[in-house]
C-alpha positions as CSV (number, residue, x, y, z in Angstrom):
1,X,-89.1,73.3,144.3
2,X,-88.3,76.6,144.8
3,X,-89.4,78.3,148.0
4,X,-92.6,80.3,147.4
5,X,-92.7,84.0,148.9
6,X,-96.2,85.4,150.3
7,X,-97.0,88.8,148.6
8,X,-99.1,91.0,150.3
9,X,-102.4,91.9,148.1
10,X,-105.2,94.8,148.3
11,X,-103.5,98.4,149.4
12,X,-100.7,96.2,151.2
13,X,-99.3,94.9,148.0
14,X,-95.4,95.8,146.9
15,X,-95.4,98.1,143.8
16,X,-96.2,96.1,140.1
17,X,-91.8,96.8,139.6
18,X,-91.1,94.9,143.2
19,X,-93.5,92.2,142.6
20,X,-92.0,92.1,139.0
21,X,-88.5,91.5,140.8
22,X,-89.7,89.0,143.0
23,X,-91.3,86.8,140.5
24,X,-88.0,87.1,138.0
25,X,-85.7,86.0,141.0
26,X,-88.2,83.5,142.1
27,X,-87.7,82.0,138.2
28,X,-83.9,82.5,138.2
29,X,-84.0,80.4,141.1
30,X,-86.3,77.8,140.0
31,X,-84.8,77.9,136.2
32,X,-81.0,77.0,138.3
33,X,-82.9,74.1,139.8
34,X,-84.7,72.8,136.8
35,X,-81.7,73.2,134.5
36,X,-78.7,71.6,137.1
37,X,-81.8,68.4,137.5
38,X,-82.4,67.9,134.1
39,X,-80.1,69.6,132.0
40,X,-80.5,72.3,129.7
41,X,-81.7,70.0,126.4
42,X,-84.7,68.8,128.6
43,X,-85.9,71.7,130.7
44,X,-88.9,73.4,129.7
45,X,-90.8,76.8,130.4
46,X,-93.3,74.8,131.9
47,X,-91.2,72.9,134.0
48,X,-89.4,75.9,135.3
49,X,-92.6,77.5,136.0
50,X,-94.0,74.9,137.7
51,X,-90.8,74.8,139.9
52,X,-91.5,78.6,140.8
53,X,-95.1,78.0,141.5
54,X,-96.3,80.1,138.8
55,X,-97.9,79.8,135.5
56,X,-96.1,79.3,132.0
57,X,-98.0,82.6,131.2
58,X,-96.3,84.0,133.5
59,X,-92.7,83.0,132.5
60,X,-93.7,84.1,129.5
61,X,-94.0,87.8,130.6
62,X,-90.6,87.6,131.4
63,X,-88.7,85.7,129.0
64,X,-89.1,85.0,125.1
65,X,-88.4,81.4,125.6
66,X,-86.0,79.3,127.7
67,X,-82.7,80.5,126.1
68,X,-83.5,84.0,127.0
69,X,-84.3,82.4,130.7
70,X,-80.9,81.0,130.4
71,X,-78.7,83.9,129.2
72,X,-80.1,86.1,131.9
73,X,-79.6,83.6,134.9
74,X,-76.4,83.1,133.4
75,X,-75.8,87.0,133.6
76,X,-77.4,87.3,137.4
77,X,-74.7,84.2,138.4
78,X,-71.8,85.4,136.7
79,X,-72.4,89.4,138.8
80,X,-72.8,86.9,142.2
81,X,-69.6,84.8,141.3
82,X,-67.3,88.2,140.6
83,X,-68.9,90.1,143.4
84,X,-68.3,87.5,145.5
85,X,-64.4,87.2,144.8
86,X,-64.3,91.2,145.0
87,X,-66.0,91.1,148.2
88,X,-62.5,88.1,149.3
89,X,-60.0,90.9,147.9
90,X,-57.3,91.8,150.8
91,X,-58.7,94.7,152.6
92,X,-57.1,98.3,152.3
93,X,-54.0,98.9,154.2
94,X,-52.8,94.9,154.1
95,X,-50.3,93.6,151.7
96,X,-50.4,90.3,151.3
97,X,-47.7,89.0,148.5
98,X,-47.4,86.9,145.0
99,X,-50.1,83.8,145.4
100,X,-51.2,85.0,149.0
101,X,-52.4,88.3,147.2
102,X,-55.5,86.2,145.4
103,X,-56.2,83.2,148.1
104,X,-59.4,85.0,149.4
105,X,-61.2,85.6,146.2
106,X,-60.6,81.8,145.7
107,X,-62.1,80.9,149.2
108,X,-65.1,82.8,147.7
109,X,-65.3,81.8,144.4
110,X,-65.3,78.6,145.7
111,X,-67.4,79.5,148.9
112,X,-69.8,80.2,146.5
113,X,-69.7,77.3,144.2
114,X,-70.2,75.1,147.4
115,X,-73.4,77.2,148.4
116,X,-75.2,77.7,145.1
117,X,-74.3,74.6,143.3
118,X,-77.0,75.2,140.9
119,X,-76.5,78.7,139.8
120,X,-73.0,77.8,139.3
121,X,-73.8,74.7,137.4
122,X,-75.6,76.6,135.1
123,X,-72.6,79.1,134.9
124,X,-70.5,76.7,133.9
125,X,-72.1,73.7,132.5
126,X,-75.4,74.4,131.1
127,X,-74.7,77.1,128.9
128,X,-72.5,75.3,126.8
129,X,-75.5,73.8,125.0
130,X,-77.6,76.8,124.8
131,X,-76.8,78.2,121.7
132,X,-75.0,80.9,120.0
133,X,-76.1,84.3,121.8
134,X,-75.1,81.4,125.5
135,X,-71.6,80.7,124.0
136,X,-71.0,84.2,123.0
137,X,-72.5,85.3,126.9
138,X,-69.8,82.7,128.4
139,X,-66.4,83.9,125.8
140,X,-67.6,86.7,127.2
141,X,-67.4,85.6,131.0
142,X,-64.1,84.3,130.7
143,X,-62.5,87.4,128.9
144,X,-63.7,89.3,131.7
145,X,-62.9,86.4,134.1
146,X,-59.0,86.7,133.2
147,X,-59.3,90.3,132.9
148,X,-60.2,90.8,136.5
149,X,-57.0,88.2,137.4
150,X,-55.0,90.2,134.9
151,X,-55.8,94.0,136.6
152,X,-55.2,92.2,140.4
153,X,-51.9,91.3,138.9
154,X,-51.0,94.2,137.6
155,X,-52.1,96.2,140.3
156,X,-49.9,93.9,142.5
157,X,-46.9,93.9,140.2
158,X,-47.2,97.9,140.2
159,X,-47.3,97.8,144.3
160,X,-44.1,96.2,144.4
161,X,-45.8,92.8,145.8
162,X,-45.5,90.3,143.0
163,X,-44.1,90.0,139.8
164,X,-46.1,90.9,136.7
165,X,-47.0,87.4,134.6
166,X,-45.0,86.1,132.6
167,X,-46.7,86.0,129.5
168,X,-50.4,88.2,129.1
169,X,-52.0,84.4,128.2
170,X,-51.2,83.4,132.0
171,X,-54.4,84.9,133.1
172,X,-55.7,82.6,130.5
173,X,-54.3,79.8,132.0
174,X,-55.7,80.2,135.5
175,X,-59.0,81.2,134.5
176,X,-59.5,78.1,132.0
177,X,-57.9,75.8,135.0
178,X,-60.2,77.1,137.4
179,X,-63.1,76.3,135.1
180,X,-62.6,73.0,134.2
181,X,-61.8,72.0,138.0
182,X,-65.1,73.2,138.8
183,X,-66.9,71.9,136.0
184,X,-65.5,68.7,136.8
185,X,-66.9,68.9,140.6
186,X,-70.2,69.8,139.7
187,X,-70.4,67.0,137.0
188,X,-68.7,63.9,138.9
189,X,-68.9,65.7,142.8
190,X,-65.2,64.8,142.6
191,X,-63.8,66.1,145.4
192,X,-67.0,66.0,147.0
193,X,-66.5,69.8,148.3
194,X,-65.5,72.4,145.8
195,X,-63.5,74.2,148.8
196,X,-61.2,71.1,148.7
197,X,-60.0,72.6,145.4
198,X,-58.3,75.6,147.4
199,X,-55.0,74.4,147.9
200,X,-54.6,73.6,144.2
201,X,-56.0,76.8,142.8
202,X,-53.8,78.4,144.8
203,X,-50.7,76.7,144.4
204,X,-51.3,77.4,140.4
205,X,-51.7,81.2,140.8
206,X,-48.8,81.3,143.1
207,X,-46.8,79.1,140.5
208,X,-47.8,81.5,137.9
209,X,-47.3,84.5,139.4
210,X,-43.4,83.5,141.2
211,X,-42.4,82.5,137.6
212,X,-43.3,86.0,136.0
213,X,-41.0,88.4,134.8
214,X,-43.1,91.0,132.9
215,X,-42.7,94.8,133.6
216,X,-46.2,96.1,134.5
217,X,-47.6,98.4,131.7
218,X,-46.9,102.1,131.8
C-alpha cells in the first residue's frame, strides 16, 4: 500500500492547493501500484483508493474515472523519465564523443526504471490497453522520445563530436529498441536488473551514430 503522509489539521493545516497536491501524488503513487499488480483491465477506482488510504469519493474529485487516472500518471512518469535522462546529459565544458555522448542519460533512464518499476510499468506497459486518448498520450511519448535523441544528435553532429544519423528514422530505431527491451524486463524480469541493459543500449546508439553520414540541418 502506499505510504500514508500525516497532514496537519486546525490553523496548522497546508493550504486546500497543497493538500490537493498531496492527495493527487499520493493516488499517482497508489494508481502505479495497483495498475503494475493487477493490470490495467482489472484495476478499479476503488482499489486505487483504497491503496492510497482514501475514499473512492475522493479519487473521484480528482479524476473522471480510471482512464483519466491513467493518462495523467502516465504524463507525471513520462516528465520523471525525460528529466531524469536530461539531468545524465554531459555536463557543460566536457565533450564526450559518438555513443559516449548519450551513455549517461541511459544510466538514468535506466536508473530510473530500476527504482520506480511501477511508474515505469505503467509508462510502458499499461497504457497500451487504456484506450484511445492512452495510445494517442504514448505516440505521443515516443515522437517526443526520438525527438530529444534526434536534437542530442544534431547538437553533437553540429559540435564536431559525432556524425549526424544516417537516416532521420534512426532516432526511431533507438527509441522503439529501447522500449521493447524494457518492456520486456518489466514483463518477464529478464535480465533481472534493467541496468544490465546498459551495455546493449549503448552499443546500439554508438552503432547508429558511427554509421551516420548525414549533414546536420542548416
Amino acid at each position: 500500500m502506499a505510504e500514508r503522509t500525516v497532514v496537519p489539521r486546525g490553523r496548522h493545516a497546508p493550504p486546500l492547493e497543497v493538500r490537493q497536491d498531496r492527495q493527487r501524488r499520493r493516488l499517482h503513487e497508489a494508481a502505479a501500484e495497483v495498475f503494475a499488480r493487477v493490470g490495467y483491465a482489472d484495476a478499479t477506482a476503488e482499489s486505487i483508493a483504497r491503496e492510497a488510504g482514501m475514499s473512492k469519493a475522493t479519487f473521484y474529485e480528482h479524476f473522471d474515472n480510471k482512464e483519466d487516472c491513467i493518462v495523467e500518471l502516465f504524463d507525471s512518469s513520462l516528465e520523471r523519465l525525460l528529466g531524469a535522462m536530461r539531468a545524465g546529459e554531459p555536463a557543460a565544458g566536457t565533450k564526450p564523443a559518438g555513443g559516449a555522448a548519450y551513455r549517461g542519460s541511459i544510466v538514468a533512464l535506466l536508473d530510473m526504471m530500476a527504482e520506480h518499476p511501477n511508474f515505469t510499468q505503467t509508462l510502458l506497459v499499461e497504457i497500451i490497453g487504456a484506450g484511445p486518448r492512452a495510445i494517442e498520450r504514448r505516440d505521443n511519448f515516443l515522437a517526443g522520445f526520438a525527438a530529444y535523441v534526434d536534437d542530442r544528435n544534431a547538437n553533437e553532429a553540429a559540435a564536431g563530436r559525432s556524425p549526424r544519423f544516417a537516416s532521420p528514422h534512426d532516432a526511431f530505431a533507438i527509441v522503439g529498441a529501447v522500449v521493447e527491451l524494457a518492456s520486456r524486463q518489466l514483463r518477464t524480469n529478464v535480465p533481472p536488473d534493467p541496468r544490465e541493459l546498459e551495455p546493449v543500449v549503448t552499443r546500439l546508439v554508438g552503432g547508429l551514430v558511427a554509421s551516420g553520414n548525414r549533414q546536420p540541418a542548416p
